[in-house]
Backbone as JSON Lines, residues from 0, in Angstrom:
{"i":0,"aa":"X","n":[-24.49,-14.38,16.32],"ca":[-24.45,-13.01,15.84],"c":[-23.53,-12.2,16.76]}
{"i":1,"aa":"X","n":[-22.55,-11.78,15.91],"ca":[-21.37,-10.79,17.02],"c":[-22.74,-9.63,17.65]}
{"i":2,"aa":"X","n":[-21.84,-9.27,18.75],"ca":[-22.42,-7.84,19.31],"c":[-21.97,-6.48,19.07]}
{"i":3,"aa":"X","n":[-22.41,-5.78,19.94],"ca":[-21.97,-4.57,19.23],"c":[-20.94,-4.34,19.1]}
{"i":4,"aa":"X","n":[-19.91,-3.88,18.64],"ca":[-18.85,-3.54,18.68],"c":[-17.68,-4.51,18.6]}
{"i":5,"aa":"X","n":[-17.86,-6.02,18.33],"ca":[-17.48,-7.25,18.26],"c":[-17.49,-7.67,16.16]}
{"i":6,"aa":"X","n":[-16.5,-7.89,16.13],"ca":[-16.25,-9.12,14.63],"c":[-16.54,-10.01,14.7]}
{"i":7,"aa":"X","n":[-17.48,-10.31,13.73],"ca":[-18.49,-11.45,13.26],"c":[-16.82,-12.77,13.25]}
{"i":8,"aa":"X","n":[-17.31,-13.77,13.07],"ca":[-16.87,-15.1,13.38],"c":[-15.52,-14.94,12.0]}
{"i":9,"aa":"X","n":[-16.53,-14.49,11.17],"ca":[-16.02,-14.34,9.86],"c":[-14.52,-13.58,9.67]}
{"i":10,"aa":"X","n":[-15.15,-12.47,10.41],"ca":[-14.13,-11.22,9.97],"c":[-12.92,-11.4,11.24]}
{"i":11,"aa":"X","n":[-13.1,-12.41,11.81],"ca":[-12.24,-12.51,12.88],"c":[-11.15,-13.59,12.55]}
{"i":12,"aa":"X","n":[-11.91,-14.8,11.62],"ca":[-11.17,-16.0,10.9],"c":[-10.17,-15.18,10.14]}
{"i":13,"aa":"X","n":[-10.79,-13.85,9.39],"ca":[-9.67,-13.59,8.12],"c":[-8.41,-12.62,8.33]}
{"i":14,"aa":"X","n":[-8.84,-12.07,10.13],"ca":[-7.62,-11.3,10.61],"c":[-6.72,-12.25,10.94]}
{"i":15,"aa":"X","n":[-7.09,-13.18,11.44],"ca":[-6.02,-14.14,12.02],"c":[-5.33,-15.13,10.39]}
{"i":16,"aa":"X","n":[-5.74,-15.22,9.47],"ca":[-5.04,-15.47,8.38],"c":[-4.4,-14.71,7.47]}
{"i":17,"aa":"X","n":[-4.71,-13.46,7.93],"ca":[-3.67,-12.24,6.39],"c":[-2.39,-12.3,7.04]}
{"i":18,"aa":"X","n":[-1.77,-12.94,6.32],"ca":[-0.09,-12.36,6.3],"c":[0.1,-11.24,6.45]}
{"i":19,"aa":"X","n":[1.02,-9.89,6.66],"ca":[2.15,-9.63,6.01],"c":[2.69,-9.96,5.05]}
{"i":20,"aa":"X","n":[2.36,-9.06,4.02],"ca":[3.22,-9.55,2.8],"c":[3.86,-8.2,2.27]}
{"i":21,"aa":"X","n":[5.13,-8.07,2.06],"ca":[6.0,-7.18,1.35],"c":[6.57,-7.35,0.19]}
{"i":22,"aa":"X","n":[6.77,-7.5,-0.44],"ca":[7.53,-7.7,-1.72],"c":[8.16,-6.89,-3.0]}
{"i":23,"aa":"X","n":[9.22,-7.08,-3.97],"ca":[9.43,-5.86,-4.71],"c":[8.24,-5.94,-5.92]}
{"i":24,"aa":"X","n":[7.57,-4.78,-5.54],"ca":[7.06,-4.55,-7.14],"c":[7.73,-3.8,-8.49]}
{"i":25,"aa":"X","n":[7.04,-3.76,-9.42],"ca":[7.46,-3.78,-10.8],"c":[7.48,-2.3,-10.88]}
{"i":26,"aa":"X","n":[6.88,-1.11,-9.65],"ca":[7.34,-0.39,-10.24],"c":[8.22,0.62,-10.02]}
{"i":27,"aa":"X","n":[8.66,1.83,-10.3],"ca":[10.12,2.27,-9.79],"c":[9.92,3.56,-9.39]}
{"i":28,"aa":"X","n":[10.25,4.23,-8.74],"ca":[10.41,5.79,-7.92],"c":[10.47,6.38,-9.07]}
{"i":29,"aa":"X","n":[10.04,7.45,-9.15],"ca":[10.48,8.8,-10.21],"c":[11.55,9.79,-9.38]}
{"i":30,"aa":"X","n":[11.51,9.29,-8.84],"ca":[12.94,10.46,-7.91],"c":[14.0,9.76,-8.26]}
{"i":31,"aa":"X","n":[14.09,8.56,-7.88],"ca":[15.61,7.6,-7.98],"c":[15.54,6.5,-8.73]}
{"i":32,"aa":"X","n":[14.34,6.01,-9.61],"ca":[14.74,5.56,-10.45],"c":[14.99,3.6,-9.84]}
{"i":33,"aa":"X","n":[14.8,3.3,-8.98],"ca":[14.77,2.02,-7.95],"c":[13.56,1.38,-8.3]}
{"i":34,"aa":"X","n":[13.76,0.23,-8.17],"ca":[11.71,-0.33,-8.35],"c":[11.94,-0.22,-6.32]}
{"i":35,"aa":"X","n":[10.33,-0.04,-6.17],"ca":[9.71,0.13,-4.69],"c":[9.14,-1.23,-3.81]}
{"i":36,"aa":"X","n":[9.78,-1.88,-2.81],"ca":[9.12,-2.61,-1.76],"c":[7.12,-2.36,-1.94]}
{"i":37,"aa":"X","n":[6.44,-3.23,-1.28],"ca":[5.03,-2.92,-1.51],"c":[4.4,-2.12,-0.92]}
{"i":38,"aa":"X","n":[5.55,-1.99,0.45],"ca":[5.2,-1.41,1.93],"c":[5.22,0.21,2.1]}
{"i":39,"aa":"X","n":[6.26,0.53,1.19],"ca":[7.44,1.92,0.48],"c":[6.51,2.05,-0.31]}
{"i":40,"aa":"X","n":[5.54,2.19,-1.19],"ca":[5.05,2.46,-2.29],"c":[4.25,3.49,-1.87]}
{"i":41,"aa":"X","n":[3.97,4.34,-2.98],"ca":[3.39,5.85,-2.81],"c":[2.74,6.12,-3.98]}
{"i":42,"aa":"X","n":[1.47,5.56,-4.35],"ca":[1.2,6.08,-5.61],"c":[0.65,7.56,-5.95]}
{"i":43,"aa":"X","n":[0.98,8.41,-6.87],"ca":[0.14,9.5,-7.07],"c":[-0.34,9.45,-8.07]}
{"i":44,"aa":"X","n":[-1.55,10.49,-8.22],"ca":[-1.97,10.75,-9.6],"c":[-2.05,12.21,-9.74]}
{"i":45,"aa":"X","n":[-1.4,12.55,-11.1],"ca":[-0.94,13.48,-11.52],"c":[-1.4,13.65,-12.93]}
{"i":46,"aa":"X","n":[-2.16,15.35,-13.14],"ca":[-3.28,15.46,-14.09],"c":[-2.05,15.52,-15.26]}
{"i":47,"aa":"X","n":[-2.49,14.7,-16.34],"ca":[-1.95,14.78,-17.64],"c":[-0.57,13.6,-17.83]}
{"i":48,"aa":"X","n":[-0.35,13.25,-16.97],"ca":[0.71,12.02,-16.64],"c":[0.27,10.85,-16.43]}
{"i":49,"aa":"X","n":[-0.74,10.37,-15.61],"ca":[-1.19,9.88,-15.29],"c":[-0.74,9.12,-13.69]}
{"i":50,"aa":"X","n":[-0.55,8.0,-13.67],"ca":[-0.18,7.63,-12.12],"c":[1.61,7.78,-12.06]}
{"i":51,"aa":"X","n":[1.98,7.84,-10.84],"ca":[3.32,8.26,-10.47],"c":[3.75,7.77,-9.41]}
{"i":52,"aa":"X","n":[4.39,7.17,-9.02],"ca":[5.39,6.22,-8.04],"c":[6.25,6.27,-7.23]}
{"i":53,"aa":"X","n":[6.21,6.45,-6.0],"ca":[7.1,6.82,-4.9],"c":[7.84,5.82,-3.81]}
{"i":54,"aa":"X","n":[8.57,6.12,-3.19],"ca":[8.87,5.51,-1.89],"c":[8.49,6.54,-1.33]}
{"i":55,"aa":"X","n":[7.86,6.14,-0.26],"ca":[7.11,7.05,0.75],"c":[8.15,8.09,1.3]}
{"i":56,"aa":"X","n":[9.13,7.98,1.77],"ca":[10.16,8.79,2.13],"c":[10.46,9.97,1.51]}
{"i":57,"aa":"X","n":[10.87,9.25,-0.18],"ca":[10.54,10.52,-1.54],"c":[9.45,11.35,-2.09]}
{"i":58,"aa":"X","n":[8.26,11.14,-1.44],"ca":[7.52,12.23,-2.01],"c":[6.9,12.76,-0.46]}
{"i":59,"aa":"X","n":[7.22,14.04,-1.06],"ca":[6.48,14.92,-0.45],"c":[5.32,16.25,-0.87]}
{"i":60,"aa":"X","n":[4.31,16.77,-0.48],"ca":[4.02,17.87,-1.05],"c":[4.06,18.93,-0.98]}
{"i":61,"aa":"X","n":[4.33,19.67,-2.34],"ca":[4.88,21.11,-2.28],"c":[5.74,21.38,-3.46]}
C-alpha cells in the first residue's frame, strides 16, 4: 500500500508508459483555416455554434 503522498504501484507503472503523443488532427482553426497539431488544439464552446477550434496561439479572449 503506497503512503501518503506516494503513487500506488499502479499509477506509477502507467506514468512510466504514456508516451507523448502529438499528432495532426482532423480538425482545423477557425482563424486560419489549417487542421491543428494535438498539442496546439484549443477547443471552445460557443452558445448556438456549437464546438470551435483553435491553435492555442489563435484564440484569445475578448
Amino acid at each position: 500500500m503506497a503512503k501518503k503522498g506516494e503513487l500506488s504501484k499502479t499509477a506509477r507503472a502507467s506514468l512510466a508508459q504514456r508516451d507523448e503523443k502529438d499528432f495532426l488532427t482532423a480538425r482545423s482553426c477557425a482563424k486560419c483555416g489549417e487542421l491543428i497539431m494535438l498539442k496546439e488544439l484549443q477547443p471552445v464552446k460557443v452558445l448556438g455554434a456549437g464546438m470551435v477550434f483553435y491553435h492555442k496561439q489563435h484564440y484569445t479572449i475578448g
